[in-house]
C-alpha positions, 0 to 999 in steps of 0.5 A, spaced: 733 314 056 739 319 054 744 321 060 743 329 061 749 333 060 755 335 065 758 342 065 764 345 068 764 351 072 767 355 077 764 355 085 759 362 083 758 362 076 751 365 074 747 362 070 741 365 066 734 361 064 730 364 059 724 363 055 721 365 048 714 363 046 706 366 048 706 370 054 705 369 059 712 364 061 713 362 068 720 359 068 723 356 075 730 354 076 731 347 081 737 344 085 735 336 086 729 337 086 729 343 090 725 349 087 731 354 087 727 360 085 721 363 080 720 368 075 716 371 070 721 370 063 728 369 065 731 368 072 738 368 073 742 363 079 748 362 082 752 355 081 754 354 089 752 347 088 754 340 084 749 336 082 743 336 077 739 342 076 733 343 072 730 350 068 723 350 066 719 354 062 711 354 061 705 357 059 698 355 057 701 351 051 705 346 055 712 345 059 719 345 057 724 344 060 732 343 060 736 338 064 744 338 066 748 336 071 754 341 075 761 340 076 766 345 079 772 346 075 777 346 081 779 351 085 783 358 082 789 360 087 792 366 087 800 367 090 802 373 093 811 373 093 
């Protein structure tokens, strides 16, 4: 079994699951095996958490899904003089 990929990002990057196919298509976004939220289509999440997510489309048809794993990019400071 292939390691699924790692991504970079920021603390609250948003991050949107879609979906083509035979209508109806019912997608969900997953945390570590936690259900993060549910829509008809496309969804968009919030990445405030490292860790492995899941997007899942499916319709009558079948179930197909896509598997990645967050890290944070570090920390953006700003100076004020």
């Amino acid at each position: 079994m292939l390691p699924f990929p790692t991504v970079r990002v920021l603390k609250g990057y948003k991050m949107s699951c879609s979906a083509t196919g035979t209508l109806p298509i019912q997608t969900k976004a997953m945390w570590n095996s936690s259900v993060m939220a549910n829509a008809s289509n496309v969804l968009t999440i919030e990445l405030n958490k490292e860790g492995k997510y899941i997007c899942e489309a499916k319709n009558r048809f079948g179930t197909d899904k896509k598997v990645f794993s967050v890290k944070f990019a570090g920390k953006i400071a700003v100076l004020v003089p």
